[in-house]
C-alpha positions as CSV (number, residue, x, y, z in Angstrom):
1,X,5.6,-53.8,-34.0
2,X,6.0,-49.7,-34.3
3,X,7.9,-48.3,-31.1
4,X,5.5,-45.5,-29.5
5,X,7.4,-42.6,-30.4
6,X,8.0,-40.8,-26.8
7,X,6.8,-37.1,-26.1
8,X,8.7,-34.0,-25.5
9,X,7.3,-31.9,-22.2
10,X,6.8,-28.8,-21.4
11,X,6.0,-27.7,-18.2
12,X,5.5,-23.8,-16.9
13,X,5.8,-23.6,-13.0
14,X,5.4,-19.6,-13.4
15,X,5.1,-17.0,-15.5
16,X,1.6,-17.5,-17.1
17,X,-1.2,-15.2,-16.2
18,X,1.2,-13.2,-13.9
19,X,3.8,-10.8,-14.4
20,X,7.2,-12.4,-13.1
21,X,8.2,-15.4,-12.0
22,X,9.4,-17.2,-14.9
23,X,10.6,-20.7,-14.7
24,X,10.1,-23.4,-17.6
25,X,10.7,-27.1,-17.4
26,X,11.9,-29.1,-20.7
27,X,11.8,-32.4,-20.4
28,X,12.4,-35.5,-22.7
29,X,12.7,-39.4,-21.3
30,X,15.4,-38.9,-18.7
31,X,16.4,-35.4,-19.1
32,X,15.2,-32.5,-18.0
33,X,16.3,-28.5,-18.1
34,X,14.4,-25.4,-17.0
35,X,15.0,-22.0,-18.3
36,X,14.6,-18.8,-16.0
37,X,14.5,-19.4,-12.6
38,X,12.7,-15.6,-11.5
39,X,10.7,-14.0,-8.5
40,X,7.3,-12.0,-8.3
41,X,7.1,-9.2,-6.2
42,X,3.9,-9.5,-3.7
43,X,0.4,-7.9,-3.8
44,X,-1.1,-5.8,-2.5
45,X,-3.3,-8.1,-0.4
46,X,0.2,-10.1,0.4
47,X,0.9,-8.4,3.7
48,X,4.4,-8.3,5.1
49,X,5.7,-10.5,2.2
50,X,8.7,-9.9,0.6
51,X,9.0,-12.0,-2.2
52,X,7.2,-14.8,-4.4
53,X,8.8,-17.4,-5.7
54,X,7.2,-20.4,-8.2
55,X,7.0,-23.9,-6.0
56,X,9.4,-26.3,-6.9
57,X,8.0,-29.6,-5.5
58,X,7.8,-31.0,-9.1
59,X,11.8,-30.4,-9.5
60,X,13.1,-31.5,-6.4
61,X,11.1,-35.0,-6.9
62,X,13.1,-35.3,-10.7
63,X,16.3,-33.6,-9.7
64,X,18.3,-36.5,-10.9
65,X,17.2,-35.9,-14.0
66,X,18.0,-32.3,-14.1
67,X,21.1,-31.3,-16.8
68,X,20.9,-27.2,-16.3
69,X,19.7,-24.3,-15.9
70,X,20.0,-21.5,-18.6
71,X,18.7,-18.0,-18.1
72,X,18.2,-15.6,-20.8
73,X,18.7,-12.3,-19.1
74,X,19.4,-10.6,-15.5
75,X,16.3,-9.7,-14.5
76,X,14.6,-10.3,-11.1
77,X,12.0,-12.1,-12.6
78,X,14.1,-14.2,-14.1
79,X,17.1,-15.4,-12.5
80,X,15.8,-13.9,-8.4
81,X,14.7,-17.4,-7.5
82,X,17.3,-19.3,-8.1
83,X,19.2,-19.1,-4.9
84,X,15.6,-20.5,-3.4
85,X,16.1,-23.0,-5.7
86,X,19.4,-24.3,-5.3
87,X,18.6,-24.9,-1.7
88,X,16.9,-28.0,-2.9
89,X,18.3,-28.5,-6.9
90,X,21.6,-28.5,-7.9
91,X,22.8,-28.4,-11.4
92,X,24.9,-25.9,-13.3
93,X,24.0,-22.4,-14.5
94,X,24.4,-21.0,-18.1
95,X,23.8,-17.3,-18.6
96,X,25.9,-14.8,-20.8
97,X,28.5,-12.3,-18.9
98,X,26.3,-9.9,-17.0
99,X,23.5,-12.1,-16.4
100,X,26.0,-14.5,-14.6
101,X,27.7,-11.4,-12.8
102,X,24.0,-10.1,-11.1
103,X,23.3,-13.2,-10.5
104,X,27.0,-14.2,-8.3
105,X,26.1,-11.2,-6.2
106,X,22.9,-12.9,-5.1
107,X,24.6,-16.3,-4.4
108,X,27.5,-14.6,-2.4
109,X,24.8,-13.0,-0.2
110,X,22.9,-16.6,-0.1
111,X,26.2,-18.6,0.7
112,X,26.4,-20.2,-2.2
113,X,28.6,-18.9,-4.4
114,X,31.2,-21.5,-3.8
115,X,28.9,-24.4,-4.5
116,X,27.3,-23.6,-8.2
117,X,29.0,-24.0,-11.0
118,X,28.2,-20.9,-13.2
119,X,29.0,-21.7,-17.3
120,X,29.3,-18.3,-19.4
121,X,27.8,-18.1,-22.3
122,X,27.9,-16.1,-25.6
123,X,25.0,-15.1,-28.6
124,X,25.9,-17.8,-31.0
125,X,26.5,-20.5,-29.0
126,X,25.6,-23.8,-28.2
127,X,25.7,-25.7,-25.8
128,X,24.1,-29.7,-25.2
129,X,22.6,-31.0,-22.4
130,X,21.9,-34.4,-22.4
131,X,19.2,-35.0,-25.3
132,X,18.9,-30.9,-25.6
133,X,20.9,-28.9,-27.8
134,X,20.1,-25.1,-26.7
135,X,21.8,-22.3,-29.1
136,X,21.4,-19.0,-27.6
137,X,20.4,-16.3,-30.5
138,X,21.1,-12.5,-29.9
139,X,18.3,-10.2,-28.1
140,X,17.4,-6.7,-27.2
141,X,15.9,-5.9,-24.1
142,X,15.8,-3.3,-21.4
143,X,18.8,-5.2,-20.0
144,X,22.4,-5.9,-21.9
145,X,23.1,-9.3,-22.7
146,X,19.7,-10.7,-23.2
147,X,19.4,-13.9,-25.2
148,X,16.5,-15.3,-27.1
149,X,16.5,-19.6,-27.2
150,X,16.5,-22.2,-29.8
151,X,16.0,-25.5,-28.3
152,X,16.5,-28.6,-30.5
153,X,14.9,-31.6,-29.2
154,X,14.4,-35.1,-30.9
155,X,11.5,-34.2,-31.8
156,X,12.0,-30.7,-33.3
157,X,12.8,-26.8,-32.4
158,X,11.4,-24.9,-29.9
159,X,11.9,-21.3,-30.3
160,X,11.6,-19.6,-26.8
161,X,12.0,-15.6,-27.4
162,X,12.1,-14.7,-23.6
163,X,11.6,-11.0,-22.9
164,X,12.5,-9.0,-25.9
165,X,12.0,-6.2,-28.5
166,X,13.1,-5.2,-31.7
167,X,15.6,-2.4,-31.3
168,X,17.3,-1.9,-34.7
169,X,19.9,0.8,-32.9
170,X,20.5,-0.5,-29.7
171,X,23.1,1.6,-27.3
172,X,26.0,-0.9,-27.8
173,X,26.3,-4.0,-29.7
174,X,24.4,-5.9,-32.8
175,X,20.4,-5.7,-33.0
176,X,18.7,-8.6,-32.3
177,X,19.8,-11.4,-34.8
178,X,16.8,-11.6,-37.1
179,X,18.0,-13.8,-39.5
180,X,19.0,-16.7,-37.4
181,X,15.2,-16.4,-36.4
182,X,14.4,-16.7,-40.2
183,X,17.0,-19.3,-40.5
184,X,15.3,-21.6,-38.2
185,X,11.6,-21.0,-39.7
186,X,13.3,-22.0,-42.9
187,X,14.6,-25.2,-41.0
188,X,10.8,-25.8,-39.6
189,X,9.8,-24.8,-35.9
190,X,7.8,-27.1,-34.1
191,X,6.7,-24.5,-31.3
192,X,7.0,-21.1,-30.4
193,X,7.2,-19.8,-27.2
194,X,6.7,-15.9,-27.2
195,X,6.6,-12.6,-25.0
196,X,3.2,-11.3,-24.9
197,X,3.4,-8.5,-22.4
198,X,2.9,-5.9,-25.0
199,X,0.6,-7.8,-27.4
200,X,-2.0,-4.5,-26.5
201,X,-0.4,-2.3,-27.5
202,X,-0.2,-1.3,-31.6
203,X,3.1,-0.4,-33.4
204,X,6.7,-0.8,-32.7
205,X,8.3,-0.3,-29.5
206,X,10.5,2.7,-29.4
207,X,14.5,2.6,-29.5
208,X,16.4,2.9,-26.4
209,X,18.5,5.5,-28.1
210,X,15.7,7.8,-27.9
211,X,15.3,8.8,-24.4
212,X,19.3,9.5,-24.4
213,X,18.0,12.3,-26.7
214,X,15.2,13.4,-24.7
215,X,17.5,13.5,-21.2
216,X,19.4,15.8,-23.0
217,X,17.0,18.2,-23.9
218,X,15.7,17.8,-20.3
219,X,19.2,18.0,-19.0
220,X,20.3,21.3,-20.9
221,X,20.5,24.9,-19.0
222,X,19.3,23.5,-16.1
223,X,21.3,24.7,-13.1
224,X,20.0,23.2,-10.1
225,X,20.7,19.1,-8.9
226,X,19.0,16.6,-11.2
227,X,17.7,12.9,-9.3
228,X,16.9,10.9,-11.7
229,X,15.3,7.7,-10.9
230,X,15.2,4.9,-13.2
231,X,15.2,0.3,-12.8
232,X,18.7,-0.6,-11.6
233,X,19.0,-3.1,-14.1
234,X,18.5,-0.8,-17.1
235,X,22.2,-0.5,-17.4
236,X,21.7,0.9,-21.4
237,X,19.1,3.4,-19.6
238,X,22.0,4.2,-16.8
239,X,24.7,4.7,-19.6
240,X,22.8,7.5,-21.1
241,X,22.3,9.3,-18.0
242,X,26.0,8.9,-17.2
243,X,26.6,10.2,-21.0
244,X,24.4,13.6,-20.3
245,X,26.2,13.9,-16.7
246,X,29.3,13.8,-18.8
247,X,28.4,16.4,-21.2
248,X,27.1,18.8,-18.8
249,X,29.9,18.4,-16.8
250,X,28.3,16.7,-13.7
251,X,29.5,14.3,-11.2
252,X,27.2,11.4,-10.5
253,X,26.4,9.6,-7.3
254,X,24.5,6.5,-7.0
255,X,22.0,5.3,-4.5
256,X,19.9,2.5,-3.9
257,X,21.3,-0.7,-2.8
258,X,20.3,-2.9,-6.0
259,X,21.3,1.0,-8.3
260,X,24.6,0.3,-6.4
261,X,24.8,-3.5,-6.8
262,X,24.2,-3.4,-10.3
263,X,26.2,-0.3,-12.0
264,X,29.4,-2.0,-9.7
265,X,28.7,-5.3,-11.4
266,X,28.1,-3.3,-14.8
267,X,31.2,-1.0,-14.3
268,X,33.7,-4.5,-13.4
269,X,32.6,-6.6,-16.7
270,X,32.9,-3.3,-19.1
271,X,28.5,-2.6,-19.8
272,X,29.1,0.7,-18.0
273,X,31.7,3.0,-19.5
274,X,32.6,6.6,-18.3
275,X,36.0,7.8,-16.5
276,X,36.7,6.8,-12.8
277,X,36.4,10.2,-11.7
278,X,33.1,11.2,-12.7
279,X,31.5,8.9,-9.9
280,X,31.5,10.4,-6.4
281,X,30.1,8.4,-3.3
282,X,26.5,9.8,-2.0
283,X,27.8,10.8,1.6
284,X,30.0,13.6,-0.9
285,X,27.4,14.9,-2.5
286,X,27.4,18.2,-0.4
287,X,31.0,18.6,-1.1
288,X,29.6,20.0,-4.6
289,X,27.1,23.0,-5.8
290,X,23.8,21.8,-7.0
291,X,25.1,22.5,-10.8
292,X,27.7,19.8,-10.6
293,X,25.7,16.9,-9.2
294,X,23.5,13.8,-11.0
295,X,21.9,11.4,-8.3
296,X,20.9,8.2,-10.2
297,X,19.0,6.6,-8.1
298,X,16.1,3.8,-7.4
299,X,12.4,4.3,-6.3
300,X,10.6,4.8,-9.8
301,X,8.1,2.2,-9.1
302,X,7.5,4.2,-5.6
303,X,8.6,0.9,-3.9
304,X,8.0,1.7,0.1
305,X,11.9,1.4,0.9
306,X,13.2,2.8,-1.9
307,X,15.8,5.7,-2.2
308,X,13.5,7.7,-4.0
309,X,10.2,6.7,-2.0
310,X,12.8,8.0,1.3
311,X,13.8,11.1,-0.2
312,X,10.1,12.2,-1.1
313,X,9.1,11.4,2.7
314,X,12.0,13.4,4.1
315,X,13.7,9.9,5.4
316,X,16.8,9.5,3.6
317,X,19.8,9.9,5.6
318,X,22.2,11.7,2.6
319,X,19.6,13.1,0.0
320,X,17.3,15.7,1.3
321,X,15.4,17.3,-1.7
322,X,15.3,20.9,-2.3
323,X,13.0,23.4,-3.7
324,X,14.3,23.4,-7.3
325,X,15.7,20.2,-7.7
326,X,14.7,18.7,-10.9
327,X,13.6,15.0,-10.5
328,X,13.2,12.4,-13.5
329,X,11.1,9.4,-13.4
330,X,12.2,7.3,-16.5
331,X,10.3,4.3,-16.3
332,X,6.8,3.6,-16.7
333,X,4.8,2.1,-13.2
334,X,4.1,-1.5,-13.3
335,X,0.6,-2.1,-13.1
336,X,-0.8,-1.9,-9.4
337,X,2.0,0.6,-8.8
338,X,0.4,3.6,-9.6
339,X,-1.1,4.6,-6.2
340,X,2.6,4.8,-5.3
341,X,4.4,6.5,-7.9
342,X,1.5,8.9,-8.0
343,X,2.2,9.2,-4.2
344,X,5.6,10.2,-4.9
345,X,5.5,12.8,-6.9
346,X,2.8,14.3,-5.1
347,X,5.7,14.1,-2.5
348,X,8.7,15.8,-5.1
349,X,6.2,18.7,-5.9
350,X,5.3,19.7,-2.1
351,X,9.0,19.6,-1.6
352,X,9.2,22.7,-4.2
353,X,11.0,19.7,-6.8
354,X,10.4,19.9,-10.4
355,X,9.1,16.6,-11.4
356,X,9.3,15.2,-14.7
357,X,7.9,11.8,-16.0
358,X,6.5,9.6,-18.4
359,X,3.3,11.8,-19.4
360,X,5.5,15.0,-19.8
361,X,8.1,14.1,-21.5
362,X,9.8,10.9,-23.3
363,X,11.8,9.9,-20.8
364,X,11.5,5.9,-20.9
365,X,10.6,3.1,-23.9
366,X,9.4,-0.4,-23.1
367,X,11.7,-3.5,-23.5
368,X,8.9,-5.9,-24.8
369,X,7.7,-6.0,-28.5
370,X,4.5,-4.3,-29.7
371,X,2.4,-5.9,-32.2
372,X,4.0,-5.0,-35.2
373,X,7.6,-6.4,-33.7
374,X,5.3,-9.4,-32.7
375,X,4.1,-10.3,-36.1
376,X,7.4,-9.9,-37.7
377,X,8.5,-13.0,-35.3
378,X,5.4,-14.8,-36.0
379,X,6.1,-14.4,-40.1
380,X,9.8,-15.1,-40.2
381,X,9.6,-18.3,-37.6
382,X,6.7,-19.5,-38.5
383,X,6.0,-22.4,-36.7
384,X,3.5,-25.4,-36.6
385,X,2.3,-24.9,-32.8
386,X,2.2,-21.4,-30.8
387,X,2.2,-21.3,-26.9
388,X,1.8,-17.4,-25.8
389,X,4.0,-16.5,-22.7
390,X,5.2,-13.8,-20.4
391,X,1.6,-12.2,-19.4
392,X,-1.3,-12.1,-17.8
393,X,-4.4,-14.2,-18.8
394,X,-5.7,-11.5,-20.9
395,X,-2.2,-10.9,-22.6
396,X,-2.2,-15.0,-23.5
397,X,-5.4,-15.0,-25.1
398,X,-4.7,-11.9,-27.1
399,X,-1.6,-13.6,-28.1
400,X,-3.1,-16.3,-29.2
401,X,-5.9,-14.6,-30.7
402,X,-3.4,-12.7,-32.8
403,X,-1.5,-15.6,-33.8
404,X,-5.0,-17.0,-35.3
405,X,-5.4,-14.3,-37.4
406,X,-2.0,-14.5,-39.0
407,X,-3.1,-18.0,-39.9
408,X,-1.8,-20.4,-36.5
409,X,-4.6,-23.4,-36.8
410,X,-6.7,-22.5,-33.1
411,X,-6.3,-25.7,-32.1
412,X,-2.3,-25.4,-32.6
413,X,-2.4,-22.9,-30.3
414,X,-2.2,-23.1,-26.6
415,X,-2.6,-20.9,-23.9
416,X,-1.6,-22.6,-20.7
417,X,-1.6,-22.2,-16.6
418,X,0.8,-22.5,-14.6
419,X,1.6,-26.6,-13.8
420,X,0.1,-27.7,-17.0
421,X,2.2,-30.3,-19.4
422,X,2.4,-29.7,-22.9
423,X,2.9,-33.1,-24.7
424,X,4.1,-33.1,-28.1
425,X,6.5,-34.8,-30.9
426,X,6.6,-33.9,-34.8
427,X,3.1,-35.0,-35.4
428,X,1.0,-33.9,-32.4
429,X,0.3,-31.9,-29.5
430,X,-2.1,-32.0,-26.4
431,X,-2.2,-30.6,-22.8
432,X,-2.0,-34.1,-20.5
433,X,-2.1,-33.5,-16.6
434,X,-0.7,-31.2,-14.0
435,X,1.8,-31.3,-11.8
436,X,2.6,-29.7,-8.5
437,X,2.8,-25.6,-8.9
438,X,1.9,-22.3,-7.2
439,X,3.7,-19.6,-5.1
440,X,5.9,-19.9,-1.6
441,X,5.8,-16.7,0.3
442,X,9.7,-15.3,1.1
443,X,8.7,-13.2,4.6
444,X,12.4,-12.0,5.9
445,X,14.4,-15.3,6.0
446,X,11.6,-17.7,6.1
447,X,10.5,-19.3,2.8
448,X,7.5,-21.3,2.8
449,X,6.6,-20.9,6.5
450,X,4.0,-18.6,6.2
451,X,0.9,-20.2,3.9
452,X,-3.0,-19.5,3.9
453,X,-3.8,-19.8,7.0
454,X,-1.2,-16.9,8.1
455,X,-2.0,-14.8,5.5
456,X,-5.7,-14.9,6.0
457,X,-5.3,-13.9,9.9
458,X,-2.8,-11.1,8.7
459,X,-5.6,-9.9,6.3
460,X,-7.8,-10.2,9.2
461,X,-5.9,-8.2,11.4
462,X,-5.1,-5.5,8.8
463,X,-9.0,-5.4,8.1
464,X,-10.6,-5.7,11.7
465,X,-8.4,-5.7,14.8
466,X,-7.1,-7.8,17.3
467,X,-9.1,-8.2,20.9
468,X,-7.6,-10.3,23.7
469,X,-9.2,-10.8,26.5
470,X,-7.2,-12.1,30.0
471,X,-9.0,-14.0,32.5
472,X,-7.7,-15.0,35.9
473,X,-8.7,-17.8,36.7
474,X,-8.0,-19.5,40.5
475,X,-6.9,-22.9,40.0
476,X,-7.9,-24.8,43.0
477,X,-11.4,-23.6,42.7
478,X,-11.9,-22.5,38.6
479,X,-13.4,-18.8,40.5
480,X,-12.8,-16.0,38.6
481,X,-10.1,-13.4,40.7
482,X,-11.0,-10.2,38.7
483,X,-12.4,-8.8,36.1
484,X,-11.3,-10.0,33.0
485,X,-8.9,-7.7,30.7
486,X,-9.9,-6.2,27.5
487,X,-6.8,-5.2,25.5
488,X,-7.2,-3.9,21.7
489,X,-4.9,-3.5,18.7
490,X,-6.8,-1.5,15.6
491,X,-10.5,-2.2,16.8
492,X,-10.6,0.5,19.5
493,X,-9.0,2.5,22.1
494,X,-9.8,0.7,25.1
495,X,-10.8,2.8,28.4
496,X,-12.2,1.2,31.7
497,X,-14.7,3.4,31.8
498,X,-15.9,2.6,28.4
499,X,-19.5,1.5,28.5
500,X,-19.0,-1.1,25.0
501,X,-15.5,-2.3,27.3
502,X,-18.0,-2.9,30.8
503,X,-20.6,-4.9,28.4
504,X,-17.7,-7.3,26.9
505,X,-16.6,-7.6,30.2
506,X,-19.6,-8.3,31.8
507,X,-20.4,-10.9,28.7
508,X,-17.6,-12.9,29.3
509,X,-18.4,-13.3,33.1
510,X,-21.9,-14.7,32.5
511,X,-20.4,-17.1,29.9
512,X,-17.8,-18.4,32.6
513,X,-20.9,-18.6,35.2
514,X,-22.8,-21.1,33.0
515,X,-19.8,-23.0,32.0
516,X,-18.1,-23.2,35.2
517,X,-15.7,-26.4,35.4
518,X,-15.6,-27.4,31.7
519,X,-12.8,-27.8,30.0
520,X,-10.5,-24.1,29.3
521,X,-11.1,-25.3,25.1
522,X,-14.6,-25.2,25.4
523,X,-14.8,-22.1,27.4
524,X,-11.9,-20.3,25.3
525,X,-14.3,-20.9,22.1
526,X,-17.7,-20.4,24.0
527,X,-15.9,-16.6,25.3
528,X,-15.1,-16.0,21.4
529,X,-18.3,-16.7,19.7
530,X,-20.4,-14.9,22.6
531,X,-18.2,-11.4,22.4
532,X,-18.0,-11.8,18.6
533,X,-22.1,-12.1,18.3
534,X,-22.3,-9.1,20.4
535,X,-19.2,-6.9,18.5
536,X,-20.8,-7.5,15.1
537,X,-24.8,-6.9,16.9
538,X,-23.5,-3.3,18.5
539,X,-21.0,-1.6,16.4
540,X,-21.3,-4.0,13.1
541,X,-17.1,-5.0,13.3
542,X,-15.4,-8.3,13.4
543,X,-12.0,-8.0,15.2
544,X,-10.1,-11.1,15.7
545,X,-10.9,-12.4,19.4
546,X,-7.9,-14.3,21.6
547,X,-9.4,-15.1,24.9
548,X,-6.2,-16.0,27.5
549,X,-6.6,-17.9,30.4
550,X,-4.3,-17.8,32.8
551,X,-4.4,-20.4,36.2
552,X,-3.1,-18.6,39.5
């Protein structure tokens, strides 16, 4: 009798049609590992949340099984969940120098620093976890230190590319290592997992070296301060600015809390390099003429409580911009941002600022692969199935569209959601079941505690308004003692003498008259249907009605 050969799965719990939170789940007879581990940063319908992170209900119930977790670079929405996550899971971290430095800031400020046991890793190396043997190639990115994956499993190699471009001049260190990708194709690849964020776009992405060039330019003769607002985690993006504060002769403050976070990180492990004395601390910055300063700051997504966002509303306690000041935007808003960057420098320019950003001037380059960069992978790796990731729906299904027409069999292709199990060995492959998967809401400390039902009464609110009405009631009798209260939040301004006010009132009076001794939950709901008929009959709204009763 033939043993049933046993199937390798792969699980996404994020990352797939969305943009951020990235986690992946491995798994082969006992073992299991997950690479990434990242947040998603809310809607705009997600009021007052701060954070979303992927639902790990399917790890905690197998967290026996668990051998580690590898991430493949720094970024948020890759490595921001895991202190969530180790609330629940515990199993040692791999990640290369600076993506295990960003991330120890995060667990000290989580508590947990002491508990997890952090593994450094180098491009080149491999390391085995149970049944798994995971080499980690050399990447580019817009972050140093980024790693692409090659995951050999009993039944073959997974090549995962995380987040990456082709960058044959990076800022410091070795392009991306091409031919150990072309090394494994020539071995056989049994799946490819691959970035598809910029599968829209035509061509090659640009080299980060370039916008050093066009700061430069931008930099030159100018005599008044220069912000320049950029993602924290760009450290190659930072090191240029530093490099044109340098040869103009400028000092440079940071600000931001994650700008500050992540240059101190950057500056301890050697990524940043400039001289001690060129950094000054942002409450200084008046100790020097505009000619001599550099602010590098955050705010270029026009994030609410960002540096930038405060400076442009006149709210920032150090920075107060000035006609003339020359502001740089390098970076690119993330889609849904717009409305807010747009607000911004709408902001910089009434403040008499020059502003200067992506449409002007060259001032930022993607860190995700065009097409051409994406069908040089394809050719050199050439594997037998294809699974599109990183992206929205639409950026899966070009993906895998694109893979068709190099030649990737359609039905070796597949284009997954979230909670979906691949199945496969060396022969075959087939989606087979779900398992538990979604979002948890971070709001301030709490994680998890505020689901549906809260988020559709805050949408409620936002949309319509809050009414509450108070009625004394005496106990003895049930009689009414007053008039009952109308108080309003965002429907109206309520006024006694307000004729729509004396009709609520004198609605909810006639409601208690005809139920008079029932119980206070029929009356509560009776009150709330009868004012809510009447709100929506007169002025056509539908505010959120609380009726209080209170016994006296």
């Amino acid at each position: 009798m033939v043993a049933q050969k046993k199937n390798l799965k792969i699980i996404p719990l994020g990352g797939l049609g969305e943009i951020g939170k990235n986690i992946t789940v491995f798994e082969y007879d006992e073992d299991m590992i997950i690479v990434d581990c990242g947040i998603a940063f809310p809607e705009d319908d997600m009021l007052g949340i701060d954070l979303v992170i992927p639902d790990t209900t399917y790890l905690k119930e197998n967290k026996e099984r668990l051998k580690g977790i590898i991430l493949t670079h720094g970024h948020e929405d890759h490595i921001g969940a895991v202190p969530y996550v180790l609330r629940d899971v515990m199993a040692p971290i791999f990640g290369t120098r600076l993506t295990l430095g960003l991330l120890e800031n995060k667990l000290i400020e989580h508590k947990l620093d002491s508990k997890v046991d952090l593994q450094t890793v180098q491009a080149g190396e491999t390391i085995q976890l149970g049944v798994f043997k995971v080499e980690f190639i050399r990447s580019s990115h817009s972050i140093a230190d980024t790693v692409a994956l090659a995951i050999h499993t009993p039944v073959g190699i997974i090549v995962h590319t995380a987040d990456f471009k082709i960058d044959y001049s990076p800022i410091e260190g070795k392009p991306i290592d091409l031919p150990r990708f072309a090394e494994l194709g020539s071995q056989g690849v049994l799946l490819l997992m691959c970035d598809s964020t910029n599968i829209e776009r035509e061509g090659y992405t640009m080299s980060e070296s370039t916008v050093g060039e066009s700061f430069e330019r931008i930099f030159a003769n100018v005599k008044s301060r220069i912000i320049v607002a950029t993602f924290a985690s760009n450290i190659h993006r930072v090191q240029q600015i530093i490099n044109a504060a340098i040869k103009f002769n400028r000092k440079v403050a940071v600000c931001g809390r994650s700008m500050v976070n992540v240059v101190g990180v950057a500056r301890n492990l050697g990524y940043l390099k400039a001289p001690e004395e060129i950094f000054i601390d942002i409450k200084d910055i008046n100790q020097y003429t505009p000619e001599q300063l550099m602010i590098v700051t955050t705010g270029s997504q026009g994030e609410p409580m960002s540096a930038l966002t405060r400076m442009a509303a006149s709210n920032h306690r150090q920075v107060q911009i000035m006609p003339g000041d020359l502001v740089v935007i390098s970076a690119t808003p993330i889609p849904g941002n717009e409305k807010m960057v747009s607000r911004v420098i709408n902001q910089l320019f009434e403040k008499g600022a020059k502003v200067v950003y992506e449409a002007l001037a060259d001032i930022h380059v993607s860190g995700h692969a065009c097409k051409e960069e994406l069908k040089l992978i394809h050719n050199i790796v050439r594997p037998k199935y294809f699974m599109p990731v990183h992206g929205e729906y639409r950026h899966l299904k070009q993906h895998a569209f694109f893979a068709h027409k190099m030649g990737m069999p359609i039905e070796n292709t597949f284009v997954m959601s979230i909670g979906q199990i691949l199945e496969m060995n060396s022969d075959e492959a087939k989606i087979a079941g779900k398992v538990p998967s979604g979002s948890i809401f971070v709001d301030g400390l709490g994680v998890g505690d505020v689901g549906n039902i809260v988020m559709r009464d805050r949408k409620h609110l936002s949309q319509d308004g809050l009414v509450i009405v108070i009625i004394m009631i005496e106990k003895q009798t049930g009689a009414i003692l007053s008039n009952p209260d109308i108080i309003s939040r965002g429907f109206i301004y309520v006024r006694d003498s307000d004729e729509l006010v004396q009709q609520m009132r004198q609605i909810v009076k006639n409601t208690l008259s005809k139920h008079e001794g029932k119980k206070w939950g029929v009356i509560k709901g009776t009150v709330k249907d009868e004012l809510k008929g009447f709100l929506y009959a007169k002025i056509k709204r539908n505010p959120m009605i609380l009726p209080v009763i209170i016994e006296i």
